[in-house]
C-alpha positions in Angstrom: 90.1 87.9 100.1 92.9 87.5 102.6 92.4 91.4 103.7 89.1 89.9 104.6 90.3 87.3 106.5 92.8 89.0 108.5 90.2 91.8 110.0 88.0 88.6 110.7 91.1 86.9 112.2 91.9 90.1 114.2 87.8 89.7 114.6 87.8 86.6 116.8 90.6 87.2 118.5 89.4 90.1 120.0 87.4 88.8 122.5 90.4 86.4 123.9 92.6 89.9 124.9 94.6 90.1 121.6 94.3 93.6 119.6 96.2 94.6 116.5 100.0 96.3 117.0 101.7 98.5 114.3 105.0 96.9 114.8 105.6 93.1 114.4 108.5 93.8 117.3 105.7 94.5 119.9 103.9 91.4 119.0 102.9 88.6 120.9 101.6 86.7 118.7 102.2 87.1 114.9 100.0 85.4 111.6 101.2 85.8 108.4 98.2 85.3 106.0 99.8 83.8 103.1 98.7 83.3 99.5 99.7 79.9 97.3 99.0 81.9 93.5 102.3 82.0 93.0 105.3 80.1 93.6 107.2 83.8 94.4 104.9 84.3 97.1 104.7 81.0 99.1 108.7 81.6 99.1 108.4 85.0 100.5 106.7 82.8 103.4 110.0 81.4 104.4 111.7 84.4 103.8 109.6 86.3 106.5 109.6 83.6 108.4 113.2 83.3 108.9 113.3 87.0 109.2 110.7 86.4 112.8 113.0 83.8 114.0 115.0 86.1 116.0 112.3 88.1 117.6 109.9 84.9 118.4 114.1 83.8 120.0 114.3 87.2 122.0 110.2 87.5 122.6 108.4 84.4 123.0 106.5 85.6 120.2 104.2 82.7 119.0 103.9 82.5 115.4 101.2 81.2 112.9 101.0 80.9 109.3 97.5 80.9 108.1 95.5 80.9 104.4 96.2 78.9 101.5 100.2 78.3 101.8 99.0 77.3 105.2 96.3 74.9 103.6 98.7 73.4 101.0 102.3 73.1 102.7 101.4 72.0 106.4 103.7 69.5 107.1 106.2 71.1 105.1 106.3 74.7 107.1 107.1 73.1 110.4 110.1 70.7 108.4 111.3 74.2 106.6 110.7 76.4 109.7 110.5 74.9 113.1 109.6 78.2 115.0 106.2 77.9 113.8 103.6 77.0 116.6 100.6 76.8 114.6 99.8 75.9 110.9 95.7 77.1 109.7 94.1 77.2 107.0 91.6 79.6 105.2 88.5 77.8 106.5 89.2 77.2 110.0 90.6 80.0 111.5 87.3 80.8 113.3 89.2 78.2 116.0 92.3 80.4 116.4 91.9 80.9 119.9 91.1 77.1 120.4 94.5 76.3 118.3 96.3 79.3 119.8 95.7 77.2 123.8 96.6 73.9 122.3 99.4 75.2 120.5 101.3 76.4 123.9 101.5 73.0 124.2 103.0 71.9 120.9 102.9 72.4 117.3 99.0 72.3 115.7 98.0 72.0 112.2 94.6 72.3 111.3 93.9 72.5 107.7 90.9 70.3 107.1 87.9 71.4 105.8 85.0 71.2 108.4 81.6 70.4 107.8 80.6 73.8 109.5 81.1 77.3 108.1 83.3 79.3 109.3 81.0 82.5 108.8 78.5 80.5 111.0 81.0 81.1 114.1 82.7 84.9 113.4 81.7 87.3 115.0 80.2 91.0 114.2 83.1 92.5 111.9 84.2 95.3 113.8 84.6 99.1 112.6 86.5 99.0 109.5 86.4 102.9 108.1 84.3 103.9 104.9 84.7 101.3 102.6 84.5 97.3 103.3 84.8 94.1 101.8 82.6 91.2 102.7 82.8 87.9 101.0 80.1 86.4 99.8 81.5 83.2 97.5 84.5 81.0 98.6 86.4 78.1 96.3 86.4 77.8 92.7 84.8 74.6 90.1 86.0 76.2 87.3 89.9 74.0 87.3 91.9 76.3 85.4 95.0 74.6 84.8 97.0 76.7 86.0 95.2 77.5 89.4 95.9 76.0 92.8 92.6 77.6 94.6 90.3 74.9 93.4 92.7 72.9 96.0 93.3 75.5 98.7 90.1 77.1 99.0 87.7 73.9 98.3 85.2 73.9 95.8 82.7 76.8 95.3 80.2 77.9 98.0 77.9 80.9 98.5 77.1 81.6 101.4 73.0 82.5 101.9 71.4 85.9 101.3 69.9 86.3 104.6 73.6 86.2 106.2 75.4 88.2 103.8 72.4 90.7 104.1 72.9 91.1 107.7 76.7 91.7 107.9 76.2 94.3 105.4 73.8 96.0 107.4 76.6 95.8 109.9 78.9 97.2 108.6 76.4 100.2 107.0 75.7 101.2 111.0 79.0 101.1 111.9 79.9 103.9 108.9 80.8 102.0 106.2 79.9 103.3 102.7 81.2 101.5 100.2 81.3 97.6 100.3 83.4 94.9 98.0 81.6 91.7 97.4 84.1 88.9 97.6 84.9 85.3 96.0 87.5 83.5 94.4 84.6 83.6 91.3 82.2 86.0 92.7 80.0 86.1 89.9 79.0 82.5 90.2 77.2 83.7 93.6 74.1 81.8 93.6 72.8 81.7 97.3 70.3 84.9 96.8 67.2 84.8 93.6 68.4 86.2 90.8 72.1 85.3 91.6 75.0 87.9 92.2 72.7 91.0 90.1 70.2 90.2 93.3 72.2 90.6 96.0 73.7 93.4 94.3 70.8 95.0 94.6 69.5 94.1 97.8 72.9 95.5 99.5 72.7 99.0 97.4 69.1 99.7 98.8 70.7 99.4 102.7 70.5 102.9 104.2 74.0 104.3 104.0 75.4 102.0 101.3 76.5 104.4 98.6 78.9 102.3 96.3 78.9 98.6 95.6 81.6 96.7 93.7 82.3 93.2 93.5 85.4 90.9 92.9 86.9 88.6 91.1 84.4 87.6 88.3 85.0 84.7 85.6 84.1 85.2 82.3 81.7 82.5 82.1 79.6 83.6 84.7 78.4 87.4 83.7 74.9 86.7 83.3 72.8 89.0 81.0 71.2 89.9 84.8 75.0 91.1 85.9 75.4 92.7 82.3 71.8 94.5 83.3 72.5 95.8 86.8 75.7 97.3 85.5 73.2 100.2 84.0 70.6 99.8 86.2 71.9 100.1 89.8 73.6 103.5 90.6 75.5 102.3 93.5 77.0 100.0 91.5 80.2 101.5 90.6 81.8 101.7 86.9 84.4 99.8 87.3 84.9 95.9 86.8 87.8 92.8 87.2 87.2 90.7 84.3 90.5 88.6 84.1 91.0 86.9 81.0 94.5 85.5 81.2 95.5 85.6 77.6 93.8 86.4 73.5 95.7 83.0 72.4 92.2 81.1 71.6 95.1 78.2 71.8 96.8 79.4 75.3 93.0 79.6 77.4 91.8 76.2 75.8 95.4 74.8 77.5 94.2 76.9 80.8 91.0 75.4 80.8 89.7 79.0 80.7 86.0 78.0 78.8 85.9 80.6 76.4 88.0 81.7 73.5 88.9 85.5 73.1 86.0 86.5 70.9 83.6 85.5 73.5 86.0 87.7 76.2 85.5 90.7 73.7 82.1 90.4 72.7 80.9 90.2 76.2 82.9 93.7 77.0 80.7 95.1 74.5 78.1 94.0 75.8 79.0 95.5 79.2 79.7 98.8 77.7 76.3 98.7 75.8 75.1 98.5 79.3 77.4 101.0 81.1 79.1 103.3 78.2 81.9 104.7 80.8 82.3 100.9 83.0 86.7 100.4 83.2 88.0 97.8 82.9 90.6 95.7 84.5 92.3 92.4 83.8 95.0 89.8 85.0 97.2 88.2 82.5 99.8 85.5 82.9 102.5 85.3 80.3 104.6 82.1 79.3 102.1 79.4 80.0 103.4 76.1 78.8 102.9 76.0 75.4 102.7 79.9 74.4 104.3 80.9 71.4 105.0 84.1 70.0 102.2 84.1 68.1 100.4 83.3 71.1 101.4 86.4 72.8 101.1 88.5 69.8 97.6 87.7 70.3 97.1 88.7 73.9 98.5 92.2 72.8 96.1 92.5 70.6 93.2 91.9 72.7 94.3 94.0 75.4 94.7 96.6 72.6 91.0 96.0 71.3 89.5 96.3 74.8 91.8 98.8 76.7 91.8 98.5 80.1 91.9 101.2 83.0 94.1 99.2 85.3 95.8 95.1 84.7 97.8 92.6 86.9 100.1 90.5 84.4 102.6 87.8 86.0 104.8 85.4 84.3 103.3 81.8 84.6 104.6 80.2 88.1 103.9 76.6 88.3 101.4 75.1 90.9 102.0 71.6 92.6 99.3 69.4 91.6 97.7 71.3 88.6 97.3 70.4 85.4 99.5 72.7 83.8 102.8 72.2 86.1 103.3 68.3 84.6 103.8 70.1 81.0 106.6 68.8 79.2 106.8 72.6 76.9 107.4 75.2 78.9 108.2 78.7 78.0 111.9 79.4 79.0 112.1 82.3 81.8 114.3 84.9 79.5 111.4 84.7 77.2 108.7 85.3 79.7 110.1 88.2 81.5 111.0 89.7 78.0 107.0 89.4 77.1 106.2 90.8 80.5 108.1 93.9 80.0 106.3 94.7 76.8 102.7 93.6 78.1 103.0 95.8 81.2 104.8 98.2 78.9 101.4 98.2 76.7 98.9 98.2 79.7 100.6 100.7 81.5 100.1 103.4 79.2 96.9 102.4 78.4 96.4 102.9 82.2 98.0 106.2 82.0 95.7 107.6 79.1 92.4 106.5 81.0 94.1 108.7 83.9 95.2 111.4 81.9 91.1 111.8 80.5 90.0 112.6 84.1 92.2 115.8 84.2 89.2 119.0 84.3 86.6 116.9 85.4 84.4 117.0 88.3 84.5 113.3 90.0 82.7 111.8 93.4 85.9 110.6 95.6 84.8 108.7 98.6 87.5 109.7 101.3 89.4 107.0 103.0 92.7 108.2 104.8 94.7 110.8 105.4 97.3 111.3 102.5 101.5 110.6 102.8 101.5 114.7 103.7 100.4 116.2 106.1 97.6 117.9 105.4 96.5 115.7 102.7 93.8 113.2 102.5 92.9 110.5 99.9 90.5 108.3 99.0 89.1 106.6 95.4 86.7 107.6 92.3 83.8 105.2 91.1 86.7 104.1 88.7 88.9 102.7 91.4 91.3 105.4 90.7 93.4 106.8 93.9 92.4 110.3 94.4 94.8 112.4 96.6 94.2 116.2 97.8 95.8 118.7 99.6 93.7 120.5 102.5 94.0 123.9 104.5 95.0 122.0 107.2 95.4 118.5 109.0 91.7 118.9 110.6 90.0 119.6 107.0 91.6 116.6 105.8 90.2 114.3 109.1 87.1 115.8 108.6 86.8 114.7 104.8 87.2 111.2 106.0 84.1 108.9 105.1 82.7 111.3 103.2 81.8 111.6 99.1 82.8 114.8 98.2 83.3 116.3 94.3 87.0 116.5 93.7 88.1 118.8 90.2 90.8 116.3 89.1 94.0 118.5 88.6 96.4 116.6 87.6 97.4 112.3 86.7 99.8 110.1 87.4 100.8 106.5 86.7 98.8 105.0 89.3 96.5 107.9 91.2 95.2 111.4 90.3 95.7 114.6 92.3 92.7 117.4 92.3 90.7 120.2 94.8 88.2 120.5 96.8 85.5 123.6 95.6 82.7 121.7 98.2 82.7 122.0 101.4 83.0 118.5 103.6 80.2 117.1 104.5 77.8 118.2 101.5 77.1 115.3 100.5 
């Protein structure tokens, strides 16, 4: 989501002068787009921020911290760092050039929620290479306990067919092929008939659409419709986000999650009744208040049930304001990064044998950048796997960019596979 944002940021300021620069030292203005999920990374906030003291001393630089640190810590960025000019939040910053005049003048928060939509006043997104995302669903009912978005981003709101149609079809003439479907709880999309599935399939019949994916899904919301399109729509890739947090039935009743692990499993076979070869991934949080061994014992041995291609575990970081950060139990930190370690320990291999079962085989990569090497060029399989092969030359890997091309996967890694080319670019 905050990728997202920051192309649309860089979006409307284009037309005020400002472009993108690859080095923060040549900036004159600089927005750090922050996220409030965890308490580690509101800090690194600060810590950057401090860091950009000098230069915005030496420069001029103006500097702006926008998204949902932004939203939640106003006030409390210009007491902590008074070199900030201007404080924004996820759903206004379709005024940033407004804020940006008044905020030559002094410091400007704005971190209200307006009665108009922000996608009502963006602009056309401009050229963003093959693959795009484009949000569709902002805000979150669900209250998880231990989840600030409900707070930051507002409550949940889709945004209508018609416009999400139309910035797709965007994007698809300016070259994109692949497009990410975006919320905080995507699957609860209901602003086009027949919900998320709907859309879906509305955006993978646009000329030059290929691949569709969508992110990040709750649990309560995959519909039997969602289920269905997953082996019905062919542009919709094999691949799915399906965080469940925890397999302690006791650990998501404390998180307010709505669903005990059974329901989590059962409804992953139902996906892969649907889609045989869908991958899954997952986020976990370890050492929510309350979690006891047990509790964790269980969580390993759901994530052993399902097996997942790909997971993002964290040890629990208490929110202000949600439900979970006035517990009086909490687990003690020794004992959460000691159950991290052997959760990522377990997921990590599992990631590594789901790798290791491409080796021979004959995948669609769609090509995305040019590789670390020269020479090289990468891109990413229908199962969100980085793909990375070496070319005759620097032009044959420029040329592959934006295009699908069969890859024989050679060789896996941790986190990416390695293969060749045996089609020539541009065959498909």
């Amino acid at each position: 989501m905050n990728v997202y944002d920051s192309a649309r940021m860089a979006d409307v300021l284009a037309p005020v002068g400002y472009e993108p620069t690859g080095q923060a030292d040549d900036a004159d203005l600089i927005i750090l787009n922050t996220c409030h999920i965890r308490e580690k990374a509101a800090e690194k906030v600060y810590s950057e921020l401090g860091r950009l003291r000098a230069q915005k001393d030496s420069r001029g630089a103006m500097i702006a911290v926008a998204g949902c640190v932004a939203q939640a810590e106003g006030e409390e960025i210009l007491r902590r760092a008074p070199q900030v000019d201007l404080v924004v939040g996820p759903q206004t910053y379709h005024r940033l050039p407004e804020l940006i005049d008044r905020a030559h003048a002094g410091k400007v928060i704005d971190t209200e929620f307006p009665a108009e939509s922000k996608f009502d006043h963006l602009p056309d997104p401009r050229g963003t290479g093959p693959a795009a995302f484009l949000t569709v669903q902002e805000g979150c009912d669900k209250f998880c306990a231990f989840c600030v978005v409900p707070y930051t981003r507002g409550t949940e709101v889709s945004r209508p067919a018609a416009d999400v149609i139309a910035e797709a079809r965007r994007l698809a003439e300016g070259g994109v092929r692949e497009i990410t479907l975006l919320g905080q709880n995507v699957n609860a999309y209901h602003g086009a008939d027949g919900g998320l599935a709907g859309l879906i399939r509305t955006i993978a019949g646009i000329d030059g659409i290929d691949r569709v994916r969508y992110t990040t899904s709750h649990p309560r919301d995959m519909d039997e419709a969602l289920i269905a399109a997953h082996g019905e729509i062919p542009e919709l890739m094999p691949f799915l986000h399906l965080p469940v947090q925890s397999g302690s039935d006791s650990v998501l009743a404390a998180m307010n999650r709505g669903h005990d692990a059974d329901a989590y499993v059962r409804l992953v076979e139902r996906l892969r009744a649907a889609r045989p070869d869908i991958a899954l991934s997952s986020d976990f949080i370890v050492g929510h208040p309350g979690e006891s061994d047990a509790d964790f014992e269980a969580t390993l041995t759901l994530i052993r049930a399902v097996g997942y291609a790909q997971a993002y575990s964290f040890k629990y970081s208490a929110r202000p304001g949600t439900p979970a950060a006035g517990r009086s139990d909490p687990v003690a930190e020794p004992v959460k990064a000691a159950r991290l370690a052997r959760l990522q320990d377990l997921v990590n291999d599992q990631q590594h044998v789901f790798n290791r079962r491409a080796v021979g085989a004959l995948t669609p990569v769609l090509f995305e950048r040019s590789g670390r090497r020269d020479a090289q060029a990468a891109g990413c399989s229908p199962f969100m796997q980085a793909v990375h092969v070496d070319c005759a030359d620097a032009a044959q890997a420029q040329a592959l960019i934006g295009e699908i091309v069969p890859v024989h996967v050679t060789t896996a890694h941790a986190n990416s596979l390695g293969g060749r080319l045996d089609a020539l670019v541009g065959a498909t």
